[in-house]
C-alpha positions in Angstrom: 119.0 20.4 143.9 115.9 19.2 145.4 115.5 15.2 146.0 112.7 13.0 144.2 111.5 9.5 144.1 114.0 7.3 142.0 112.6 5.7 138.9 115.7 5.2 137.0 119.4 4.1 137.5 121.0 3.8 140.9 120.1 5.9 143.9 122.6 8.8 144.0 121.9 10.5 147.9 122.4 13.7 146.8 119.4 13.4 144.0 116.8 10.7 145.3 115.1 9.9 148.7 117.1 6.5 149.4 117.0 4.4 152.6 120.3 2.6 153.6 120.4 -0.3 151.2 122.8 -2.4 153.3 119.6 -2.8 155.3 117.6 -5.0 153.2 120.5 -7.3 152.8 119.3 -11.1 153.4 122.0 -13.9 154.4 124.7 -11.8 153.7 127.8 -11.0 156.1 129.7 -7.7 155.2 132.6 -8.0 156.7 133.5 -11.2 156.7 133.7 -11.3 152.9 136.4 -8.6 153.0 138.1 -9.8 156.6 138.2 -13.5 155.7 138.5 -12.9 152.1 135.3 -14.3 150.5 134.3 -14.5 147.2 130.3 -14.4 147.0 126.5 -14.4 144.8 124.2 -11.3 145.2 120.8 -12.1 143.5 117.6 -9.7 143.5 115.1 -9.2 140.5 115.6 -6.0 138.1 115.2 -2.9 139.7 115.2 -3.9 143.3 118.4 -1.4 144.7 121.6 -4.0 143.8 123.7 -1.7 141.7 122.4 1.2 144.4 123.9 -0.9 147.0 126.8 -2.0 145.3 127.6 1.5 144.5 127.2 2.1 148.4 129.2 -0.2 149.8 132.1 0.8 147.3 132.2 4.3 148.4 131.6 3.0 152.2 135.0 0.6 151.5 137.2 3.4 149.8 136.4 6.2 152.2 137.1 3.5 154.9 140.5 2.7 153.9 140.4 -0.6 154.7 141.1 -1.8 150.9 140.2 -0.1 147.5 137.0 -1.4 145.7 135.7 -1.1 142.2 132.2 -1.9 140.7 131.9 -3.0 137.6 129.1 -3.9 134.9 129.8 -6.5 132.5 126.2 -5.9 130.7 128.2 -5.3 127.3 129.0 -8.7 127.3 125.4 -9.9 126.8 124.7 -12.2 123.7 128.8 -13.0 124.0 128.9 -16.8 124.4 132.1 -17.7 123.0 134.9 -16.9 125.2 137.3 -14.8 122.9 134.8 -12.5 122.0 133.7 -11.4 125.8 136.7 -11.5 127.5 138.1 -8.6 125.8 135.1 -6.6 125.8 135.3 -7.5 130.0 139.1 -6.4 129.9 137.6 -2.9 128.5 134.7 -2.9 130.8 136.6 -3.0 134.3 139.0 -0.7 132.8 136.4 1.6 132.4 134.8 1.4 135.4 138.0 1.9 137.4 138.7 5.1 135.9 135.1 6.5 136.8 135.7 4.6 140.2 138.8 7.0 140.7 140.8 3.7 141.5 144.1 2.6 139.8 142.9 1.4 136.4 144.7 -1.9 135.4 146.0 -2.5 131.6 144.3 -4.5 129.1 146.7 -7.4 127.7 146.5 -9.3 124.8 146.9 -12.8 126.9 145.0 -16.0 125.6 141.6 -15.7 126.2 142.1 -18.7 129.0 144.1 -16.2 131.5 143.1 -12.8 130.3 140.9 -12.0 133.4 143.1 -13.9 135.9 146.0 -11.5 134.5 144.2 -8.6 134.4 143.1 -9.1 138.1 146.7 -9.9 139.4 148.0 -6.8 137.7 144.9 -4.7 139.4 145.6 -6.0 142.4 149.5 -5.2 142.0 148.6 -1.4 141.3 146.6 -1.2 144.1 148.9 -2.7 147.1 149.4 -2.6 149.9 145.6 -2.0 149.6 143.8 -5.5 149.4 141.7 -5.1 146.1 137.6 -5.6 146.3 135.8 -6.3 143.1 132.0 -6.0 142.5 130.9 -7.7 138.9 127.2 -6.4 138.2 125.3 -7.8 135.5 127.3 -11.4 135.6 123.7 -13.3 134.5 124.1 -12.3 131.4 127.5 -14.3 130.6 126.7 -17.3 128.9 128.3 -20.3 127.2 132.1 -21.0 126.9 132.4 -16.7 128.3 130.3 -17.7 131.6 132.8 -20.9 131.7 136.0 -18.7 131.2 135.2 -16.0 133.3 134.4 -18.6 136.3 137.6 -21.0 135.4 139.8 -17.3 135.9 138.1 -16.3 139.2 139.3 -19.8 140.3 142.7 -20.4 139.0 143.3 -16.6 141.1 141.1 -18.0 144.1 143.9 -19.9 146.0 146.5 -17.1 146.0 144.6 -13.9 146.6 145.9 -11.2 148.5 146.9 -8.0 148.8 148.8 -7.1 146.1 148.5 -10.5 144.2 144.7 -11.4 143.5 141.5 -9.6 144.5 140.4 -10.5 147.9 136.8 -10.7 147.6 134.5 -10.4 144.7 130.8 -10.1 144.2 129.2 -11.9 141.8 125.7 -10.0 141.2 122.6 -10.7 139.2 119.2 -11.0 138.8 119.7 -14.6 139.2 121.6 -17.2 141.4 124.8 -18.4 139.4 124.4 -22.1 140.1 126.4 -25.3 139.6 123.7 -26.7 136.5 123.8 -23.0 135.2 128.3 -23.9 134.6 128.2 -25.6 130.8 130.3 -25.6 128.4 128.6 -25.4 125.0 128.4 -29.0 124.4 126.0 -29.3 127.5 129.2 -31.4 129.3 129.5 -30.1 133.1 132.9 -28.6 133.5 135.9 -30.3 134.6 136.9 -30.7 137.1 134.4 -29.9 139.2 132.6 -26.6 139.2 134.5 -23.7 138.9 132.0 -22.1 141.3 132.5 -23.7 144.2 134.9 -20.9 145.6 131.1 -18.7 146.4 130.9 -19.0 150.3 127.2 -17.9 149.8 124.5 -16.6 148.1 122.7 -13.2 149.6 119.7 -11.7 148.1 118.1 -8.2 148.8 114.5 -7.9 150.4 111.6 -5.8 149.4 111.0 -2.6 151.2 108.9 -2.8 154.6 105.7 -1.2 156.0 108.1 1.0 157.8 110.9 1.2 155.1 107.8 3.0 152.7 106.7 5.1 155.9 110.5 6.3 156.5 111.0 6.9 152.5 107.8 9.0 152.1 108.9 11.3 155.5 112.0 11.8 153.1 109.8 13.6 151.4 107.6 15.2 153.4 110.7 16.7 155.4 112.0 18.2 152.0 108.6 19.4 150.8 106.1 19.9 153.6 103.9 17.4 151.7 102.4 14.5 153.9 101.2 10.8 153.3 98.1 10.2 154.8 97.7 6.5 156.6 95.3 5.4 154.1 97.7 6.5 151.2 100.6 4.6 152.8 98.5 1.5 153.2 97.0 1.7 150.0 101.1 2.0 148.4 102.2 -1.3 150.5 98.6 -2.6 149.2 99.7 -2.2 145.5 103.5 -3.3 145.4 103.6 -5.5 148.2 107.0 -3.1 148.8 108.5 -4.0 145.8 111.7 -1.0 145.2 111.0 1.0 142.0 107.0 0.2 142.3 107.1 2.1 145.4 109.2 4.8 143.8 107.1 4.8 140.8 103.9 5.0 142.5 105.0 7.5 144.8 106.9 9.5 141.9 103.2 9.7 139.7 101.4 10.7 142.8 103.6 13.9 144.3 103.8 15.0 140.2 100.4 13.8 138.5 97.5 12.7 140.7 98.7 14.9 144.0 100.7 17.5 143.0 103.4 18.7 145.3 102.7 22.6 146.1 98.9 22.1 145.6 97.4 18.9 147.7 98.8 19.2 151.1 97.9 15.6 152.1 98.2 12.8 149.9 95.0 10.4 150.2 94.0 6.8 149.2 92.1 8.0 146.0 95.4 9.7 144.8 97.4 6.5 145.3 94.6 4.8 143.0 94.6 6.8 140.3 98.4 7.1 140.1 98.1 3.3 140.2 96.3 3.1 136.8 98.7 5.9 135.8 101.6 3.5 135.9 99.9 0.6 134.6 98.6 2.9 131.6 102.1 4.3 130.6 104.4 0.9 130.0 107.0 2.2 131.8 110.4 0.0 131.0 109.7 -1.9 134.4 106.0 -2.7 133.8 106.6 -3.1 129.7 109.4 -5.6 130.1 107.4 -7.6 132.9 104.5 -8.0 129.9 107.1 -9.6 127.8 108.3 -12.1 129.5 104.9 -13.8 130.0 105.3 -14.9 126.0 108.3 -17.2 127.1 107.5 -20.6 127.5 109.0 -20.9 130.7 107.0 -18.2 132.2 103.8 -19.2 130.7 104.8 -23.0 132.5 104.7 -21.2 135.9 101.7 -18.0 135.6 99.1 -20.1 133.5 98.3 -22.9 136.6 98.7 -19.4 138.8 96.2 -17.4 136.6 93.8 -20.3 136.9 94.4 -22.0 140.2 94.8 -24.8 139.3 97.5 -27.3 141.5 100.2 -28.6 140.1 102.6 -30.8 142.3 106.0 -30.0 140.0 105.4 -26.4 139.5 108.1 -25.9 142.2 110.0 -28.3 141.3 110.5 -26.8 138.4 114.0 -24.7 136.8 111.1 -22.6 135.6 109.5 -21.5 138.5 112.9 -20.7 140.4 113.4 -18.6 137.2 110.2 -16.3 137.6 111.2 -16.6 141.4 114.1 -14.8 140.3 112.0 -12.5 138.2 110.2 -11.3 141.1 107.4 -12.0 139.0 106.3 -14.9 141.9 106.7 -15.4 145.2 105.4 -17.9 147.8 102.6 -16.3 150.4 101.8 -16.5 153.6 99.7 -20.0 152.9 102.7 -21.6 151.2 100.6 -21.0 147.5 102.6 -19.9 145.0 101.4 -16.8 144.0 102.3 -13.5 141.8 104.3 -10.7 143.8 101.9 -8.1 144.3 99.1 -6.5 143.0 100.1 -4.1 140.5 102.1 -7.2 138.6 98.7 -9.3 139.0 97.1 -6.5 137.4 99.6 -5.9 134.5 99.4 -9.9 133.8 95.7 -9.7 133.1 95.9 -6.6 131.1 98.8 -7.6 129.0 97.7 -11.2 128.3 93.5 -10.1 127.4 95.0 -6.9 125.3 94.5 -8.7 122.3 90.8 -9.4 123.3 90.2 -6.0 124.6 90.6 -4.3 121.5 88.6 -6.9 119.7 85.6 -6.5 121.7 83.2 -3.5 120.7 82.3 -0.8 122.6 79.2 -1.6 124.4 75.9 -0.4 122.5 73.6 -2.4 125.6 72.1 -0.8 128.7 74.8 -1.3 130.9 74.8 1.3 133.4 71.8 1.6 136.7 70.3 4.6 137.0 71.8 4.9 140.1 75.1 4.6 138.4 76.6 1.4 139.0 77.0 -1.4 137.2 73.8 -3.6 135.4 75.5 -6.8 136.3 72.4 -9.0 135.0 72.6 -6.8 131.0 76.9 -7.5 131.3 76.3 -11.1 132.1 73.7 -11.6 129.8 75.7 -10.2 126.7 79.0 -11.8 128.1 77.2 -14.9 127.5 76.3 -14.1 124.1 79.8 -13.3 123.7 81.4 -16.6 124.5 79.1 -18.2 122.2 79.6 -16.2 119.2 83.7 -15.8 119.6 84.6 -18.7 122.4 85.4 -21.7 119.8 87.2 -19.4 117.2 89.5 -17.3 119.6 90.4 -20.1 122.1 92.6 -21.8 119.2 94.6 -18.8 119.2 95.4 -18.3 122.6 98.9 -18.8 124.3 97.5 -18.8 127.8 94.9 -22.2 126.6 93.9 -23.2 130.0 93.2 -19.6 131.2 91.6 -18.5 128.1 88.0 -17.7 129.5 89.2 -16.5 132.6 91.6 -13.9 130.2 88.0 -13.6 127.6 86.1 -12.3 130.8 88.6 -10.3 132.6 89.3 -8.5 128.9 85.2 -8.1 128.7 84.9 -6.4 132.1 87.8 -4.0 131.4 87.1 -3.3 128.2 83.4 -2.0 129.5 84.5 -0.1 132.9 88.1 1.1 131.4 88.4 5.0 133.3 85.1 4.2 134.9 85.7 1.9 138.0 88.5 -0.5 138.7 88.7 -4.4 139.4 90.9 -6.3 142.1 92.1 -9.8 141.1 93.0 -12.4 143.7 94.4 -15.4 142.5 97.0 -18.3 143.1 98.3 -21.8 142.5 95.4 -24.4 144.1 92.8 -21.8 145.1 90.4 -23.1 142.4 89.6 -20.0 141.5 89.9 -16.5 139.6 88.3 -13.6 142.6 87.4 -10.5 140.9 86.3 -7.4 142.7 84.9 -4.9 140.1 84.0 -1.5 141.5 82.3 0.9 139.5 80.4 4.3 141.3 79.5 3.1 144.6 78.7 -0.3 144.3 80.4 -3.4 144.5 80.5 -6.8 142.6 82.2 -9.8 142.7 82.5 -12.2 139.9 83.9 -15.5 140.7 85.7 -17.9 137.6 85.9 -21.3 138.0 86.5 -24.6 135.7 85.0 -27.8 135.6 88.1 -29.7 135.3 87.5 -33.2 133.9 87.9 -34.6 137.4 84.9 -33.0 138.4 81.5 -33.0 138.4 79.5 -29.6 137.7 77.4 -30.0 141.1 80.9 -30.2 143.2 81.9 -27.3 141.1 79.2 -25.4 141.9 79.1 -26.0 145.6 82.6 -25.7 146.6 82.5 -22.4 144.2 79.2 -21.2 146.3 81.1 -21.8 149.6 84.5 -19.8 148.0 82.0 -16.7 146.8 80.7 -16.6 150.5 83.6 -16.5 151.9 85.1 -14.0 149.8 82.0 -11.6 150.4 82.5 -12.0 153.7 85.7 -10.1 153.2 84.7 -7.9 150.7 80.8 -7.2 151.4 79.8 -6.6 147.9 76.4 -5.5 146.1 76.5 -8.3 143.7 77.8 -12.0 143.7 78.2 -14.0 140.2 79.7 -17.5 140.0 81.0 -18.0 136.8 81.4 -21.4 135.5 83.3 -21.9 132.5 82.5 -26.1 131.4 85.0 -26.8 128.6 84.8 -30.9 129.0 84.7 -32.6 125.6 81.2 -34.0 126.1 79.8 -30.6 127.2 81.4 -28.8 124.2 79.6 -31.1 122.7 76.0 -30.0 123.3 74.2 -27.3 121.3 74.6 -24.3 122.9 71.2 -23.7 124.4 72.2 -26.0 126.5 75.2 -25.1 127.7 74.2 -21.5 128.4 72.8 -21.0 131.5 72.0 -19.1 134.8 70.3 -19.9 138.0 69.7 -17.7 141.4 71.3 -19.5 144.4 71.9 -18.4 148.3 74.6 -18.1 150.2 74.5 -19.4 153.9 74.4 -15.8 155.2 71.3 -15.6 152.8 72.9 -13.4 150.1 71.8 -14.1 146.2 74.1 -15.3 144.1 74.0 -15.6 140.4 75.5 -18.7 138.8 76.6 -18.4 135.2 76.9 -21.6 133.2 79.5 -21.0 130.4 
């Protein structure tokens, strides 16, 4: 059976083009959890290669001989908070998984609900001697409540006396999250006594994105099996997108060899193919891209993208439960420049979309001139009847927006796309303290920025406009577009409060470089 890019599930090697997942291991330490009998956290975002490598390292352990190990998922006990209604169900669960691990499966008892597990382990651990036992609990975020409290109290009560033959020896405790000390409450909100029942973890390991040369050595995969190559551009253009994120890299690659570049029929796979199975991906809501969309309703989310989405700086944001939590997403990560900042591209284009929808399908088709003769964009005709727009709808939509602070940088982006949607595409750079939305909107073969900024109540509109002027220029010199527009959006109280002939407005300025650049007055 010929391989393929994974998209779903676990990597099996015999289906999917897979890379050693071991590899991307971060702080962990193999084998001293099984030779000095560890008990430790893995924590990666959805769909980054966990249960792939999990399922690895299990078959690397039980072909080794060294000790017999079993994963298992304890997803079914999601939404189970009270303690006697998920430690059965996790009873059932290992029980299951050991018989489709081909390990010896260990009965289910009917103990009290306080030493169920810790039974159930001793007695796995009996059937498997002289063989130490190895467990690996997926999925063990979604305990909760007096079950999360039980399951950790059981792991504990064994932790002193395991052994072969008595107690697992080592057991991985995996999730999309870290399972930390303030996470271990009973229902009451009262920290459990005494202590924490996790401090038996010796550490907590995470999983890392995918490399420059981890894409390049996935994608030869391919081309090996197929004949079908990745041009440099392409494979830029991939690590461009997803910043190397797992199944985005899978996903992308799996539209382009079957949609945009056919295997069998395009012999070299090209930058322009990469882009359109971009918008591909975006376009179809896959599970991965639909359930990223609805998390940015939560209120914790929203806490963490909104000061993102509109750069503006916010001294707690890290100090925040909330931003470890979209952290933990893989929704945010820190860059190079210590900003906080989303993950990659694709996700910053799937924000935008998803949070402007709404607007998008509000706003009419355009009935205006809006295209040049020679095909690109009439930026002056958009601008003009963008600022019609905000007059006619700004007051009315704003009060039912969830995303208040960014709602006219959301209003604009969901303008733009809603004109050049299949025509062009637009790049959006932002992050936490830039100041600043960057848009690059390219449409035939022009380009044209569009810069959105606030005047915050701290500031003045002439600082506004000239640190915005200097941030435009020094974008361009990056980009080297057609067209520069400053956008500035003034939503003070005593500017709302003028009639709106005067607070619609645009003037030509010049850059230092002695480019032209159109400042907007919103």
């Amino acid at each position: 059976m010929p391989r393929q890019f994974n998209t779903t599930g676990p990597c099996m090697p015999d289906m999917h083009y897979m890379l050693p997942p071991a590899a991307r291991l971060i702080g962990a330490s193999l084998d001293r959890y099984i030779s000095e009998k560890l008990y430790w956290v893995l924590h990666a975002p959805r769909q980054t290669g966990k249960t792939t490598f999990l399922m690895n390292w299990m078959r690397e352990i039980n072909s080794s001989g060294e000790g017999v190990a079993c994963y298992v998922s304890v997803e079914r006990c999601q939404g189970m908070a009270d303690a006697e209604t998920a430690m059965p169900n996790m009873l059932s669960a290992i029980a299951l998984w050991a018989r489709r691990g081909d390990v010896p499966v260990p009965p289910i008892n009917d103990e009290p609900v306080g030493s169920m597990l810790s039974t159930q382990l001793s007695a796995w651990a009996a059937l498997c001697a002289p063989k130490p036992l190895i467990v690996l609990f997926d999925e063990v975020d979604v305990l909760e409540g007096a079950a999360m409290v039980a399951f950790l109290r059981q792991l504990r009560d064994g932790f002193a006396g395991r052994a072969a033959g008595k107690f697992p020896i080592s057991i991985a405790l995996v999730g999309m999250r870290d399972l930390r000390d303030d996470l271990v409450h009973s229902k009451d909100g009262i920290p459990v006594n005494p202590g924490s029942p996790f401090n038996i973890k010796h550490s907590s390991a995470s999983l890392g994105n995918f490399t420059k040369a981890d894409i390049a050595a996935l994608t030869t995969q391919h081309t090996e099996e197929k004949g079908q190559t990745f041009g440099a551009d392409a494979l830029e253009r991939i690590w461009h997108y997803t910043s190397g994120q797992p199944w985005l890299v899978n996903a992308l690659c799996d539209t382009i060899v079957h949609q945009t570049a056919p295997t069998g029929k395009v012999d070299t796979i090209l930058a322009a193919h990469v882009d359109q199975a971009k918008e591909l991906l975006i376009k179809s809501r896959a599970t991965h891209i639909d359930s990223l969309g609805q998390r940015l309703r939560e209120a914790r989310v929203r806490r963490v993208v909104q000061p993102i989405l509109t750069g503006a700086s916010d001294p707690l944001m890290a100090d925040d439960d909330a931003f470890v939590f979209c952290m933990d997403l893989g929704l945010v990560t820190i860059g190079e420049d210590g900003s906080p900042g989303i993950a990659n591209a694709i996700y910053r284009e799937v924000l935008a979309r998803e949070l402007s929808y709404g607007m998008q399908m509000a706003i009419p088709p355009p009935e205006f001139r809006w295209k040049r003769e020679d095909g690109g964009l009439d930026m002056d005709a958009l601008m003009a009847e963008f600022q019609t727009f905000w007059r006619r709808h700004a007051d009315t939509w704003e009060q039912t927006a969830t995303y208040t602070e960014a709602f006219p940088h959301l209003l604009l982006m969901a303008f733009f796309q809603r004109i050049i949607n299949g025509g062009g595409s637009i790049e959006r750079e932002y992050a936490a303290g830039r100041g600043r939305i960057d848009l690059m909107i390219a449409y035939g073969e022009r380009r044209n920025i569009i810069e959105i900024k606030l005047v915050h109540p701290e500031d003045g509109r002439q600082s506004t406009l000239e640190e915005g002027l200097e941030q435009i220029a020094r974008y361009d010199d990056k980009i080297g577009a057609d067209t520069l527009h400053l956008v500035i959006f003034d939503r003070r109280e005593e500017a709302r409060a003028k009639p709106w002939a005067e607070r619609l407005s645009r003037e030509a300025r010049t850059t230092a470089s002695g480019k032209t650049v159109i400042v907007i007055w919103c």
